[in-house]
C-alpha distance (Angstrom), angle and dihedral (degrees) to the residues before:
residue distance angle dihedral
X1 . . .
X2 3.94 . .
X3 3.98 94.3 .
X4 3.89 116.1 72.9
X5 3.73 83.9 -123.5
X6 4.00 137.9 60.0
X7 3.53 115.8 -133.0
X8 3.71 98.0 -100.7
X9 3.91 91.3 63.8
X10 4.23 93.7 48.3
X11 4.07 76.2 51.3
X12 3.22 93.6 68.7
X13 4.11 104.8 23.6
X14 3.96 78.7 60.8
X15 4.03 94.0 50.1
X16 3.47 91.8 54.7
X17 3.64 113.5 37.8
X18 3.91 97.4 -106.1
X19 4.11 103.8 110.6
X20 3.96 90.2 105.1
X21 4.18 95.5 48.0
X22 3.96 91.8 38.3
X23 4.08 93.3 52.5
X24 4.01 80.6 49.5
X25 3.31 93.6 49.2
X26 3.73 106.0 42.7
X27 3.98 90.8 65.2
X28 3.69 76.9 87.1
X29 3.89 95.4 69.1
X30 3.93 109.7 84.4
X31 3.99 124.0 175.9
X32 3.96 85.7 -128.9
X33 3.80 133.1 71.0
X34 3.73 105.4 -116.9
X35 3.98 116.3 -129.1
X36 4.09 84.9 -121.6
X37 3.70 82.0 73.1
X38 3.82 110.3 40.4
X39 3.81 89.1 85.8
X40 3.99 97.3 48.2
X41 4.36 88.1 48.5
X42 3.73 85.3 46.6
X43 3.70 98.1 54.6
X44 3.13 107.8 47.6
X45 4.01 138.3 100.0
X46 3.98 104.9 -146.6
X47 3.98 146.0 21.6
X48 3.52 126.4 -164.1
X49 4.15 111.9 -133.1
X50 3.92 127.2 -151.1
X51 3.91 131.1 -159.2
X52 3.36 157.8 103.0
X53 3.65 131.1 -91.0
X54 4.01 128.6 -143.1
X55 4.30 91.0 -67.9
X56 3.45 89.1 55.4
X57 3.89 86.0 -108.2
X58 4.17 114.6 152.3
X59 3.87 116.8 -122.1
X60 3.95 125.2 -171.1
X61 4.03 107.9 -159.1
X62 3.61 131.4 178.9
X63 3.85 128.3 -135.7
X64 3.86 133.8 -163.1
X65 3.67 141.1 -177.9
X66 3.98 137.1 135.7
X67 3.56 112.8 -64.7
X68 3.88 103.3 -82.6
X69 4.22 93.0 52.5
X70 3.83 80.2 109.9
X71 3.35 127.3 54.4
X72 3.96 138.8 164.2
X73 3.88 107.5 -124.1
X74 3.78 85.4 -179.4
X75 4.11 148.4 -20.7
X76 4.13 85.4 -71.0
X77 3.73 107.7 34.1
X78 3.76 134.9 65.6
X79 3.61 118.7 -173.5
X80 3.80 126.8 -146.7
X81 3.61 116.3 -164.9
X82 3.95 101.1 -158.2
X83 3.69 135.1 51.1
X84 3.86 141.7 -142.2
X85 3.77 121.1 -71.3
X86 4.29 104.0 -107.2
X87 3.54 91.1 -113.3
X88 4.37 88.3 61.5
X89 3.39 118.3 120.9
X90 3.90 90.8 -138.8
X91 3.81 97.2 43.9
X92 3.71 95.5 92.5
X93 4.05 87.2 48.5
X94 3.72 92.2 65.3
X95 3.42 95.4 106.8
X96 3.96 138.1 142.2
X97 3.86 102.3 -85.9
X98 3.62 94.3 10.2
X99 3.64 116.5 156.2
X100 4.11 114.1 -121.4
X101 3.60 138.2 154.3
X102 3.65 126.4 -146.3
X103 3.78 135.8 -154.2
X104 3.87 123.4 -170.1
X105 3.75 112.0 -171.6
X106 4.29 132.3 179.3
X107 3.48 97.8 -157.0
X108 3.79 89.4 -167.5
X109 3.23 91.3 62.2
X110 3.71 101.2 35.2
X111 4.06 87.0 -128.5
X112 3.85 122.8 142.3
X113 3.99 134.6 -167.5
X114 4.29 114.7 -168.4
X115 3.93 109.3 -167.2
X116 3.73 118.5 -179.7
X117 3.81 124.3 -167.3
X118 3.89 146.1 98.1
X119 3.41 141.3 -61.3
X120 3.80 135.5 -99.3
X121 3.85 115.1 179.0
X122 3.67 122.4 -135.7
X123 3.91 135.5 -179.3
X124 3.87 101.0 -82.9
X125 3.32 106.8 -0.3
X126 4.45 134.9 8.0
X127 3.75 139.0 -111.3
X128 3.71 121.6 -129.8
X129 3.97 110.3 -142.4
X130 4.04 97.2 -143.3
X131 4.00 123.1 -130.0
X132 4.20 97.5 166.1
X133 3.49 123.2 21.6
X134 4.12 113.3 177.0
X135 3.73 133.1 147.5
X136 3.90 116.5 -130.1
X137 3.82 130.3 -146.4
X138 3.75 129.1 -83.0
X139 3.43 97.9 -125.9
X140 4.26 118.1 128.1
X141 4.09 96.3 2.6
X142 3.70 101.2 128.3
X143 3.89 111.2 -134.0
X144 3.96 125.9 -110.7
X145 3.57 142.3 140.2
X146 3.60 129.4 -140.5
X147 3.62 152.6 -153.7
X148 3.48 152.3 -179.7
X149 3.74 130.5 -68.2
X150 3.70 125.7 -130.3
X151 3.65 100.0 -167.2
X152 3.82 111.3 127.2
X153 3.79 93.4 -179.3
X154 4.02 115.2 120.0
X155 3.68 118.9 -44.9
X156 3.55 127.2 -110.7
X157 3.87 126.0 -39.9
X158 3.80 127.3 -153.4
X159 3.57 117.6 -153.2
X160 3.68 120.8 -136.5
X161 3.99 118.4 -82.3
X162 3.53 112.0 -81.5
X163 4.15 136.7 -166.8
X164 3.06 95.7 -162.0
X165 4.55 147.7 41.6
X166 3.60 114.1 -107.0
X167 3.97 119.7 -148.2
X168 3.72 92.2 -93.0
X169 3.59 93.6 42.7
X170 3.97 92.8 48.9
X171 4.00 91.2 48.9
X172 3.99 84.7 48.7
X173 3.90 84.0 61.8
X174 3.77 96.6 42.4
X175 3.90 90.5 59.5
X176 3.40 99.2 44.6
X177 3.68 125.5 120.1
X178 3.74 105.6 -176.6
X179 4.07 129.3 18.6
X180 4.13 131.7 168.2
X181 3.55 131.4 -111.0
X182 4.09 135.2 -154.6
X183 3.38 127.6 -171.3
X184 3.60 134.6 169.7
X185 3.74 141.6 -168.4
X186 4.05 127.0 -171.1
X187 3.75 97.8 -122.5
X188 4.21 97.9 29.9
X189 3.91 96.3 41.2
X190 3.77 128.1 -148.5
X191 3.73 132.2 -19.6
X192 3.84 136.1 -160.2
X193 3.61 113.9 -164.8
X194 4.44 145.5 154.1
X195 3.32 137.2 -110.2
X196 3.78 124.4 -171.1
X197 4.23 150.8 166.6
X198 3.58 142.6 119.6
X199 3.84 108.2 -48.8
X200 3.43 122.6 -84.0
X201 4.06 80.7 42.3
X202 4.35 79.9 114.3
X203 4.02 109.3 51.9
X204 3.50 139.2 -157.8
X205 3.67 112.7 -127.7
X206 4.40 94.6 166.7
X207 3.60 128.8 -23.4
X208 3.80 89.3 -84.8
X209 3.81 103.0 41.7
X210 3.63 136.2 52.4
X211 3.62 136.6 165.6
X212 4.43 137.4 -148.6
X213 3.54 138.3 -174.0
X214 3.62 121.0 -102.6
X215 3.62 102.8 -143.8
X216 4.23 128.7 -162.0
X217 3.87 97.4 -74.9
X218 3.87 134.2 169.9
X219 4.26 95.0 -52.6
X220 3.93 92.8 -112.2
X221 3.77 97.2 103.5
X222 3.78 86.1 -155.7
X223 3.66 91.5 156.0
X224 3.79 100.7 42.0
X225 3.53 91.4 43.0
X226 3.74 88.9 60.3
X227 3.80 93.3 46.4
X228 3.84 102.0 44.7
X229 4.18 84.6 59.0
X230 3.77 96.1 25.5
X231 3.69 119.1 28.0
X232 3.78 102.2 -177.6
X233 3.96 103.6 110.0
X234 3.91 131.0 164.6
X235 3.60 128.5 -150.7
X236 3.73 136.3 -152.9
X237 3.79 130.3 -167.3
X238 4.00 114.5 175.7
X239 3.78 126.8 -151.0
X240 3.92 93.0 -122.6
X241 3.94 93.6 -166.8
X242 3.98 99.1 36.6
X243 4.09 101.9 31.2
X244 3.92 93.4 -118.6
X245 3.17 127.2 149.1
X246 3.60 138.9 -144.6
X247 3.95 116.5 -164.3
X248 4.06 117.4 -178.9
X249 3.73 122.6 -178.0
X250 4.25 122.5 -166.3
X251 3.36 149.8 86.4
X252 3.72 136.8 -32.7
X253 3.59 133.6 -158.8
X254 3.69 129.4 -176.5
X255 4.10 110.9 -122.2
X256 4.62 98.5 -150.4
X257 4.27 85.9 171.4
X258 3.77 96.9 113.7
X259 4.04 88.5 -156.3
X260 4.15 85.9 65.0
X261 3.97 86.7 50.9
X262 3.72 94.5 49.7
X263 3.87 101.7 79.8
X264 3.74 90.8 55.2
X265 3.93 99.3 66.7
X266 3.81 104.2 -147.8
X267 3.74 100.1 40.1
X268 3.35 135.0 133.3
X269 3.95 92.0 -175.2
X270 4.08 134.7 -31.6
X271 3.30 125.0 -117.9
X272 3.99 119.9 -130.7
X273 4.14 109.3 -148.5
X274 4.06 120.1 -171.9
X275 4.15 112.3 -155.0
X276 3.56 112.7 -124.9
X277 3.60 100.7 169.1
X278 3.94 132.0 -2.7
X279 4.23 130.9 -158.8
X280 3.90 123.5 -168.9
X281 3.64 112.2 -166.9
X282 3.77 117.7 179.9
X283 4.06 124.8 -148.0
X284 4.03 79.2 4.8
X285 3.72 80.3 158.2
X286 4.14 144.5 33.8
X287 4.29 86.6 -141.2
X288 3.92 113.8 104.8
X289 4.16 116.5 -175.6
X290 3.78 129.1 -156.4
X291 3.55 114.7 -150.1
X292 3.95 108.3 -127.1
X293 4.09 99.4 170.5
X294 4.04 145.2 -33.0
X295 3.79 119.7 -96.3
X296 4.18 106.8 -86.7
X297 3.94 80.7 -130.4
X298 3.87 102.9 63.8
X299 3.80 109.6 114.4
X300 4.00 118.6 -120.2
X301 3.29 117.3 -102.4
């Protein structure tokens, strides 16, 4: 592509009056990783990873090692020193030339890194061959800090495939404050990115559907660009205090009816998801967070 953005994104950018402010704002995407943020990749415990597997199906995982697992070999390559558990949705995807999207967030310090690219398998772990690189906002990521469990007891467990949310699993969602979003398009690639607000900001309409506020954001429309062309998104909500995770793969449409928007104060327009296929994986990671407080930009409900 010669534009910084895929078709799907000026789609949307046009809809809603934001062309002028995006082009502004996309001067901040650069196919290198920027020595300001070799230090912040480096330090930190976790990244959040967004594809698709071989049904075209979108998968958000999770990652986590001692700070130093990632490293910048050089201005176009990030190396990640660990790989998938088998039972991933997006281990099979990492392929040479693979399309994935990465996030890297501090959540005690509310910053953010997105870097977009493909994929070059290694021996024990991948490098991502960057095409964007841009650091987002802090606004409505929820602060905590972490650390690392002792437990010794059995590793993780993956529940059997489901269609559909169970009580506990709907009730999970309900309470949740944060969750993870990939998206993809053919031409743009994959993208990695967060949602966040005071729980019950994410609702459960039936065990297979549920429905979020899109809040004002950074003006890209990277993620509703990719669903108004490709509607295949996948959603992951961690257990911050346990080291579950929650991994839901569907559909997404964009909701533009104004009186659907107007019970979620804040939001620009909702966001309707139908569950194709659900994964509950407990102690999927050694990372526990404590909650400290919400983001001061999280709308009122």
């Amino acid at each position: 592509m010669n534009s910084t953005y895929h078709t799907g994104e000026l789609k949307v950018q046009t809809k809603v009056g934001a062309v002028d402010a995006a082009s502004y704002i996309g001067r901040t995407i650069h196919p290198v990783i920027a020595h300001v943020f070799v230090d912040f990749i480096q330090s930190q415990p976790m990244v959040i990873l967004g594809s698709v597997d071989a049904n075209g199906m979108a998968w958000t995982s999770v990652l986590c090692g001692q700070p130093g697992f990632m490293t910048v070999m050089d201005e176009r390559t990030l190396r990640i020193n660990t790989l998938p558990d088998d039972a991933d949705p997006l281990r099979e995807s990492l392929r040479d030339d693979n399309e994935f999207g990465l996030l890297i967030i501090d959540f005690s310090t509310r910053r953010r890194l997105r870097l977009n690219g493909s994929v070059v398998l290694g021996n024990d772990g991948f490098s991502v061959r960057t095409r964007q690189v841009y650091s987002n906002c802090p606004r409505y990521i929820q602060a905590r800090t972490h650390e690392w469990s002792n437990d010794i007891s059995p590793p993780s467990r993956v529940a059997p495939q489901a269609a559909s949310l169970s009580e506990e699993l709907q009730q999970w969602i309900r309470t949740a404050d944060t969750f993870f979003l990939a998206s993809f398009h053919p031409l743009g690639g994959a993208d990695a990115s967060h949602r966040g607000g005071f729980p019950g900001f994410v609702q459960v309409v039936d065990e297979r559907t549920i429905i979020w506020p899109d809040y004002n954001g950074n003006g890209m429309f990277n993620t509703l660009g990719n669903i108004i062309e490709y509607p295949n998104v996948g959603l992951l909500f961690l257990d911050f205090e346990q080291g579950g995770t929650l991994q839901l793969s569907g559909t997404a449409d964009i909701i533009w009816d104004e009186e659907r928007a107007a019970p979620f104060p804040g939001a620009e327009r909702i966001i309707e998801f139908k569950i194709r296929k659900v994964i509950k994986t407990e102690k999927a990671t050694a990372l526990r967070w404590k909650f400290v407080d919400y983001s001061p930009d999280n709308p009122w409900f």
